[in-house]
C-alpha positions as CSV (number, residue, x, y, z in Angstrom):
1,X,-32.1,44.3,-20.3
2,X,-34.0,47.6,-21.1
3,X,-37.0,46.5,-18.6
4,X,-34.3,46.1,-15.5
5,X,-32.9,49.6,-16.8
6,X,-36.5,50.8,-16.5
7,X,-37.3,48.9,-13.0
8,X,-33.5,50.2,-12.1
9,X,-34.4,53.8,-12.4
10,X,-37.9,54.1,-11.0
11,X,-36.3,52.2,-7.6
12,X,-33.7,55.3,-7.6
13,X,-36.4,57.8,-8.4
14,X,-38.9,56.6,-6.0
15,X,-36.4,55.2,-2.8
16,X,-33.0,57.3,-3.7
17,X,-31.3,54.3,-3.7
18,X,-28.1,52.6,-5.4
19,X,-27.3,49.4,-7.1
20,X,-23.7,50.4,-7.9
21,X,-22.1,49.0,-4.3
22,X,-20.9,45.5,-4.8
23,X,-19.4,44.8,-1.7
24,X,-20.6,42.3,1.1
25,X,-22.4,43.5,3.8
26,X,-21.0,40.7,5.7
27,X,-17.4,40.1,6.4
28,X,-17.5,36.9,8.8
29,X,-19.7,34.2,9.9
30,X,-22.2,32.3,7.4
31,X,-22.9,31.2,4.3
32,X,-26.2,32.5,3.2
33,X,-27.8,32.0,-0.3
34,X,-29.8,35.5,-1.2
35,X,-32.6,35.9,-4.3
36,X,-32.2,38.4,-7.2
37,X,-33.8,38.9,-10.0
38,X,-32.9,39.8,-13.7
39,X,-34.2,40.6,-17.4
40,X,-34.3,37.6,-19.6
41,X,-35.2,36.2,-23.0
42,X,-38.1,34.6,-20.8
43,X,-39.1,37.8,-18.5
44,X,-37.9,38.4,-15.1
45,X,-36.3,35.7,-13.5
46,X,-34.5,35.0,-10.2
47,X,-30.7,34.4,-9.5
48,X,-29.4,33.3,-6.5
49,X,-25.6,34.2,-5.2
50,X,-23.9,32.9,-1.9
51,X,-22.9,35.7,1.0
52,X,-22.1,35.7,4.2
53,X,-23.7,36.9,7.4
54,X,-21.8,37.8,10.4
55,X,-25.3,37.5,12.1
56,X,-25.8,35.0,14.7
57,X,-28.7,35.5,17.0
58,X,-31.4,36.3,14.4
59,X,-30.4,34.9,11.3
60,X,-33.8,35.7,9.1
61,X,-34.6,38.6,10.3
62,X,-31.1,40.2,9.7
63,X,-30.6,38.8,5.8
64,X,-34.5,39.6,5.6
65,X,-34.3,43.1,6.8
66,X,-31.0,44.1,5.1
67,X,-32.4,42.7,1.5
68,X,-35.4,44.8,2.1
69,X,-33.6,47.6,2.7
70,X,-31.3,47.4,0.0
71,X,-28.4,47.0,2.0
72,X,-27.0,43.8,0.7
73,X,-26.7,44.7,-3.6
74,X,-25.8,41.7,-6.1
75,X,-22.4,41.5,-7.0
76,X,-23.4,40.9,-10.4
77,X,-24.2,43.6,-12.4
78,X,-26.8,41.9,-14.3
79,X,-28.6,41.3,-11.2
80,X,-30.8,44.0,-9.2
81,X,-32.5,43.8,-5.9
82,X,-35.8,45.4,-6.1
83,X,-36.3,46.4,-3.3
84,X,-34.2,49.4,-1.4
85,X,-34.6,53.0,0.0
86,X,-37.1,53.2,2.3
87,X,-38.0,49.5,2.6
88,X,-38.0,48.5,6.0
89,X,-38.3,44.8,8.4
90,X,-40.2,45.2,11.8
91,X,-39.8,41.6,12.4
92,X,-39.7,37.6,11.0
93,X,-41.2,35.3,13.1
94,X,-42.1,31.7,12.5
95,X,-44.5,29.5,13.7
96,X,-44.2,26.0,12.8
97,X,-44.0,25.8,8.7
98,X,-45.8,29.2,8.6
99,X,-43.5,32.7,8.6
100,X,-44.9,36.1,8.8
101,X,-42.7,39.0,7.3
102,X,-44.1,42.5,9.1
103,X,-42.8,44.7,6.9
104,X,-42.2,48.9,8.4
105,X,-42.7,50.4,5.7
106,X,-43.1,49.9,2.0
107,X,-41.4,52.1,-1.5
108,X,-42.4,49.5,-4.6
109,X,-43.0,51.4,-8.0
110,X,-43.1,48.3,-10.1
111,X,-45.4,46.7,-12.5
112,X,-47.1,43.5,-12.2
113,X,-44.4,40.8,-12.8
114,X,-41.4,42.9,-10.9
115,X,-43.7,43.3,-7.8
116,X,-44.1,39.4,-7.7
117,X,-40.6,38.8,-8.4
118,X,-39.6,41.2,-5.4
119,X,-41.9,38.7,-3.1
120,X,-40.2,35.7,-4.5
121,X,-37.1,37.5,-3.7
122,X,-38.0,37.2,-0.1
123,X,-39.7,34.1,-0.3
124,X,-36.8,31.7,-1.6
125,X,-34.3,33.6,0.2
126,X,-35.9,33.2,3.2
127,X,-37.3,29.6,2.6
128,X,-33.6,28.9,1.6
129,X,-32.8,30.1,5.0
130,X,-35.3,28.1,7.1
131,X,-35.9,25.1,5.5
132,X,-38.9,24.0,7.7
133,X,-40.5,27.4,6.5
134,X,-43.1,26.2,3.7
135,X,-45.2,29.6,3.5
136,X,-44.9,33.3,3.9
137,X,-47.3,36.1,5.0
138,X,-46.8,39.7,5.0
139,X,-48.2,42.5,7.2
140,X,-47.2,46.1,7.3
141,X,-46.8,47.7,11.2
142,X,-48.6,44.2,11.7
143,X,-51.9,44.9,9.5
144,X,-52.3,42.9,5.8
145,X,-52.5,44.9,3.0
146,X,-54.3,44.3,0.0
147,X,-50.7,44.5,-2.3
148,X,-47.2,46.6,-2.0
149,X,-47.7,47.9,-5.6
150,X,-51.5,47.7,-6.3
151,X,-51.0,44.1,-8.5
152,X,-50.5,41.1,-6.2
153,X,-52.9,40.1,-3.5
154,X,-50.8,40.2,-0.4
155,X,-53.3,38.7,1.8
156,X,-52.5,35.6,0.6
157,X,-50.0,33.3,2.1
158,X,-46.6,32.7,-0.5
159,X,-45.0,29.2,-1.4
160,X,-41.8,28.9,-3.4
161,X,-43.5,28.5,-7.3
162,X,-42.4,25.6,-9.4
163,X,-38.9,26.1,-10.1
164,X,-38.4,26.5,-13.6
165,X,-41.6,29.6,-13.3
166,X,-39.7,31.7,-11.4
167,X,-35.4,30.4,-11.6
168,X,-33.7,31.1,-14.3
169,X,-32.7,27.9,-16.6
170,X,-29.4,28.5,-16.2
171,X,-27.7,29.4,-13.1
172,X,-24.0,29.6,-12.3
173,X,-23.4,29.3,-8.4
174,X,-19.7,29.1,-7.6
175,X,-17.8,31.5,-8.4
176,X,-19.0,34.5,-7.4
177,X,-18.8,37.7,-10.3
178,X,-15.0,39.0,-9.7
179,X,-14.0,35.9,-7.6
180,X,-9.6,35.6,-7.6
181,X,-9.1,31.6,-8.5
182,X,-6.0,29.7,-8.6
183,X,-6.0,27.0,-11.1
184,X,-7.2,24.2,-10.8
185,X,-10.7,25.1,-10.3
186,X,-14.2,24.4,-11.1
187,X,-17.1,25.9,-12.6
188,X,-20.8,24.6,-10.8
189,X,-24.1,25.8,-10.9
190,X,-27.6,24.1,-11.8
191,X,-30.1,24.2,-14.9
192,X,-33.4,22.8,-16.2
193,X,-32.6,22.4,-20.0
194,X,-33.6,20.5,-22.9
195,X,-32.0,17.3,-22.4
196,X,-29.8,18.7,-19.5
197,X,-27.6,20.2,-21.7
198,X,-25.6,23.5,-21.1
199,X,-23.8,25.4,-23.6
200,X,-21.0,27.1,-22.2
201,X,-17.6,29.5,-23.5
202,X,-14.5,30.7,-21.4
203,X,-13.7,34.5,-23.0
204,X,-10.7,36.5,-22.6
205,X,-10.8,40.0,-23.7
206,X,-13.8,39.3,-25.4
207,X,-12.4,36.4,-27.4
208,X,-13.8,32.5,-26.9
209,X,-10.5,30.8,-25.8
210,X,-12.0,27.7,-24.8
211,X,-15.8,26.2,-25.2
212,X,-17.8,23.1,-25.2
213,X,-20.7,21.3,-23.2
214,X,-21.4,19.7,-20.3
215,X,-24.6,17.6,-18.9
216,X,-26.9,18.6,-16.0
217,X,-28.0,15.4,-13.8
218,X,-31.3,16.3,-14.6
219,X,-33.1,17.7,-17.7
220,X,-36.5,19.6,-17.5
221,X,-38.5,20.2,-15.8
222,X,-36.2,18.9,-12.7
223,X,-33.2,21.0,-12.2
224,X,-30.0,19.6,-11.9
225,X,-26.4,20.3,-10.7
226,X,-23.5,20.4,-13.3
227,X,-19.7,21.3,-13.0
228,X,-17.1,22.6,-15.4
229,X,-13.3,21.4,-14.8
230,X,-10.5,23.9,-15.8
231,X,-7.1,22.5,-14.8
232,X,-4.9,25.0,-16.8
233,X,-5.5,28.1,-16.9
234,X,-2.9,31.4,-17.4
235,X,-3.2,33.9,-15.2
236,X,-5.5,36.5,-16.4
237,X,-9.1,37.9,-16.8
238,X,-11.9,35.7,-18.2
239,X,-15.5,35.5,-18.2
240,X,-17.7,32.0,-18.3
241,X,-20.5,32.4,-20.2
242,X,-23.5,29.9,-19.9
243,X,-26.2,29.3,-22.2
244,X,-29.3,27.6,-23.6
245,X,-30.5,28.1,-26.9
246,X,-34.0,27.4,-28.5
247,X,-34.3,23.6,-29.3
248,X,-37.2,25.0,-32.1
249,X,-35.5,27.8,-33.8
250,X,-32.4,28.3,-32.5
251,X,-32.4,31.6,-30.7
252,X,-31.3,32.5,-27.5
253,X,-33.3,30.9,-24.7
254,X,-31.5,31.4,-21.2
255,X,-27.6,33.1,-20.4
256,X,-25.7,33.6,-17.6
257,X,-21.8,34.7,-17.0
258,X,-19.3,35.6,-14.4
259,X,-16.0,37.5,-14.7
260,X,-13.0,36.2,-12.7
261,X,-9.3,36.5,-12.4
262,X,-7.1,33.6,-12.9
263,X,-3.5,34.0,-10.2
């Protein structure tokens, strides 16, 4: 994680902002899937957790503007949003399959692969919220700029890239990081593995209580949906812990956990 730590602090050092809230902006309304980004055994990659929005009559341009702003955080901590501070949205507008992002004003101080991750940040979370949107285009106070930290082209127009390039392999969706279940429940969320398969543990106090394996319905390179079924469970703390390991040597390939309670 040392390369987050390091993106972590130059976003407070440049913008002044925080990562530690983890509370949803949103209290009502939607349900609205939002891009972050984390260190990995295969560089950064993005993560994707479900929020709401109590926001109605301009859907993109409020999720758009408050994750530029920094004003929506992860609520896992192994997730960041890099962008924050003094990041601002002017407006989101879209014109057929083709949306333009005119950004206010821009605080990046990231290298080359954290500044494209920040525009895939706005990219799938805003192509997750309008569908029929296929590309992006940026413009600060309406003008293009040549990049936001001086190593992506920004005058270019932005697709979503092929899935397992940017996603992490492993990715659990539901639940949230500190979500209060009541048995029975299940454990979902989608990989592109070798062979579809996904490692995973259930922890308690740092000790594997339960473990085993389940089966994507895809392998890779198509990314499939798989669930996890836990009909008793003791009311407690646990973490879930998802993982891939190296089909050639064995070593860690691709992770990702959540901490819940169990009522």
């Amino acid at each position: 994680m040392k390369r987050i730590a390091l993106l972590i602090a130059s976003l407070l050092l440049v913008t002044g902002c925080t990562q530690s809230t983890t509370e949803r902006l949103w209290e009502d309304g939607v349900a609205v899937k939002l891009y972050y980004v984390s260190d990995t055994p295969r560089g950064l990659k993005l993560f994707s957790e479900e929020q709401i929005s109590s926001d109605f009559y301009d859907l993109n341009l409020q999720v758009i503007s408050d994750l530029v702003s920094g004003k929506v955080a992860p609520l896992d901590p192994d997730y960041v949003n890099l962008w924050g501070g003094t990041n601002t949205v002017n407006s989101v507008s879209v014109n057929g399959s083709v949306a333009t992002v005119d950004l206010g004003e821009i605080s990046l101080n990231i290298g080359a692969e954290g500044e494209q991750r920040a525009i895939d940040q706005i990219v799938w979370t805003l192509t997750s919220l309008a569908p029929e949107v296929k590309l992006v285009a940026f413009t600060v106070n309406g003008e293009k700029v040549e990049s936001f930290a001086g190593h992506v082209d920004t005058t270019a127009q932005f697709a979503r890239a092929v899935d397992y390039e940017v996603l992490n392999p492993i990715q659990i969706s539901s639940p949230n990081e500190g979500a209060g279940l009541v048995a029975p429940f299940t454990v979902s969320g989608q990989a592109c593995t070798f062979e579809a398969n996904v490692v995973w543990k259930l922890l308690q106090d740092g000790k594997v209580v339960k473990e085993g394996f389940t089966t994507a319905t895809s392998g890779c390179p198509d990314r499939g949906d798989w669930n996890i079924p836990f009909v008793n469970l003791e009311p407690g703390e646990y973490t879930i812990q998802t993982v891939e390991y190296s089909a050639e040597d064995g070593s860690l390939f691709a992770k990702d956990d959540k901490k819940f309670s169990v009522r």
